[in-house]
N, C-alpha and C positions, 0 to 999 in steps of 0.2 A: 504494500500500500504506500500510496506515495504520504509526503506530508501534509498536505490538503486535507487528505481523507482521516490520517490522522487525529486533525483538528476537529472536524466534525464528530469523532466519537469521545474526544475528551471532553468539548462543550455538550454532547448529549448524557454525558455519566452522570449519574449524580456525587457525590462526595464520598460514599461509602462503595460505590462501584470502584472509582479511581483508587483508592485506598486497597481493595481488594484486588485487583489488579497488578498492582505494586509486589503487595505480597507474594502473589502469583509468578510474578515475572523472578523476580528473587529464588525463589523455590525450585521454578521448573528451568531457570533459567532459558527464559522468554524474551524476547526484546517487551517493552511497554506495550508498545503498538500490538502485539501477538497476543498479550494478556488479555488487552482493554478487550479485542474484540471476541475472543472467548467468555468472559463475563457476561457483555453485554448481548452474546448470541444464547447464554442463559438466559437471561433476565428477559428474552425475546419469548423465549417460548414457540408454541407453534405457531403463532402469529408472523415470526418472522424479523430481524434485523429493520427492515425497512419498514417496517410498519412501527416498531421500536422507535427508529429516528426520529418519523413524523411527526409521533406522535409527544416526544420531547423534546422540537422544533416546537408545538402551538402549547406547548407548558412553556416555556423560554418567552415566547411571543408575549404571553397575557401577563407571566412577571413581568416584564421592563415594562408593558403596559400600564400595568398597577405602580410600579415605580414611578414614573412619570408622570402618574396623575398624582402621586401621595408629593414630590418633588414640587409640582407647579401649585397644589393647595397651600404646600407649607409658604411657596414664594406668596403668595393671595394674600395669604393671614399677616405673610411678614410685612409685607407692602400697608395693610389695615393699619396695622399696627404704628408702622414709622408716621403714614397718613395724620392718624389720630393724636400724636404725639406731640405735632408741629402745630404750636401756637399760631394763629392771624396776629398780622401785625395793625391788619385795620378790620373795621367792621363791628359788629357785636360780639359781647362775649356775656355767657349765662352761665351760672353754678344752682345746684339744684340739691334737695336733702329732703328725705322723708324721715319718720319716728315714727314707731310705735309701742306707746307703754299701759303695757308689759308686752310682751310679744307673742301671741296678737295681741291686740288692744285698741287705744282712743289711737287714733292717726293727726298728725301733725306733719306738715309739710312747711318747708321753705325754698326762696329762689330769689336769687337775683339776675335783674337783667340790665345791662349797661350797654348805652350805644356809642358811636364815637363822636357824637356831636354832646354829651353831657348826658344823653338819657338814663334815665333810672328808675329802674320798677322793684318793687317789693314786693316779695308775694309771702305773707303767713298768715295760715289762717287750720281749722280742724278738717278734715275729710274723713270723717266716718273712723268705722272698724276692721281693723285687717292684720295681715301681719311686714314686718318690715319691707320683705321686696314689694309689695303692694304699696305701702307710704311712698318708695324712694320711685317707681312707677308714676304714683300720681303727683311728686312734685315734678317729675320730670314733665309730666302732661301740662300742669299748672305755667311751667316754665315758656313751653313751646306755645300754649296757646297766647300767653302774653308778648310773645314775640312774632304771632302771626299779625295782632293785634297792632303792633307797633311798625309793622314793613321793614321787619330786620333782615338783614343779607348778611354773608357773608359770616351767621352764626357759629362760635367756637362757644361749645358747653360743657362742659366737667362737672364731675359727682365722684362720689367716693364710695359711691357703690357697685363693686366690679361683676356683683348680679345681674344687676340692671346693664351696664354700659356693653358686658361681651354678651349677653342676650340681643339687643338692638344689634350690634356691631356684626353678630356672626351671623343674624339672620333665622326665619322659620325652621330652617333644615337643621340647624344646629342649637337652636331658642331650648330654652327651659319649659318646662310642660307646667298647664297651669296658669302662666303667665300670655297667650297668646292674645288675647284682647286689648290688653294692655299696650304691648309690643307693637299692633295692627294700627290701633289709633297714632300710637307716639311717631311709627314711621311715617302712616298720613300724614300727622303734620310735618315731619320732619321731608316728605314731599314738597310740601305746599310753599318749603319758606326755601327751598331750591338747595343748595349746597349747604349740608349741617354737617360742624365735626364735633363727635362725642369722644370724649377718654376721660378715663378714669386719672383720678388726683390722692392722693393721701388726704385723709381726716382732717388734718392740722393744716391743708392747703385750701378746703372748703369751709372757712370758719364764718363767714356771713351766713351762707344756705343754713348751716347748721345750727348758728344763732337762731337765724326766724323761725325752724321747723319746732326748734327747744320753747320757745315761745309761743306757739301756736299750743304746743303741748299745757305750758304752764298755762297760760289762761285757759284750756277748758278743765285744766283739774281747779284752779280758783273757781270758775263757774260750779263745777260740779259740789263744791264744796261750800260754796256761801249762796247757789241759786242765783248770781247774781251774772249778769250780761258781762259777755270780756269788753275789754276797754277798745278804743274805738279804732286803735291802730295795730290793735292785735292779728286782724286777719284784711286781709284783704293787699293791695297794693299803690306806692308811695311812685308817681312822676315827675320827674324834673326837667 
């Protein structure tokens, strides 16, 4: 056999073939080439050598196949990720924070939205009962709708919840179960206001969102505790 042919039966072997092979050629004193193809006209059976090759010629095919798509996902994600990472230097920028106490519990949400001509929105206020990916969900909903509102472009939004942010970010096919409603709405909007970028930030880099949402909290436990209305800047949103 020439070396050609060779090649084609050490790429058809698989690891434990070539191994035995080896062995083989050692023992009976074989060239490689003499081994491989004794092994491999075992491992053929009545079937045949060449039906052998084909048939680990389209095992070969649909690996690098799979390869190739696991290769160009990873570059996808990598590419999101650097995307998401990169601050706007102009345009809008919002931070967003959901609470809920105890967990589930009373929901408390925070946001801010800043444009680049001065604008400024506040959003705190209660939303109901849930548990935390829910809160930080609906302030991110709270968020985007105030930015629909205001004809923001060019939105950068950060949160500190990496629930939320790789749910939105990776999409249905890969989203959190349970959460799809939530996700369907946020992306609507996050359609409507044209190019959004979401990533996630540390705790201590969203300390405004996280103030109003603590606050939103705090006035409905005063409420709940003196019966008494929150105060009049507790929930809702501040323009400038």
């Amino acid at each position: 056999m020439h070396k050609f042919e060779f090649e084609i039966l050490a790429t058809a072997a698989f690891k434990g073939e070539r191994v035995a092979a080896r062995r083989l050629a050692a023992r009976m004193e074989l060239t490689e080439l003499q081994a491989l193809l004794q092994v491999l006209t075992l491992a053929a059976g009545v079937a045949g050598l060449a039906e052998l090759l084909a048939e680990r010629e389209q095992l070969r095919l649909r690996d690098e196949q799979r390869r190739t798509a696991r290769q160009a996902d990873a570059a996808r994600k990598l590419a999101l990720r650097q995307t998401a990472l990169q601050p706007t230097v102009t345009g809008w920028h919002g931070w967003f924070d959901g609470s809920a106490h105890p967990n589930p519990g009373r929901i408390g949400i925070g946001a801010l939205l800043c444009g680049p001509d001065g604008q400024r929105v506040e959003v705190s206020r209660r939303a109901g009962y849930g548990n935390s990916s829910e809160a930080e969900y609906l302030a991110l909903t709270a968020l985007l709708e105030e930015a629909v509102k205001a004809g923001a472009t060019g939105l950068s939004v950060c949160g500190d919840s990496q629930v939320v942010v790789n749910d939105v970010n990776l999409g249905a096919a890969r989203g959190a179960k349970g959460l799809e409603e939530y996700r369907a709405h946020v992306v609507e909007l996050m359609s409507a206001l044209g190019a959004v970028q979401l990533r996630w930030v540390p705790r201590h880099r969203n300390g405004d969102a996280d103030r109003l949402s603590q606050q939103a909290i705090a006035n409905c436990r005063e409420s709940s505790i003196g019966d008494e209305p929150a105060e009049s800047g507790a929930a809702g949103h501040l323009d400038s």
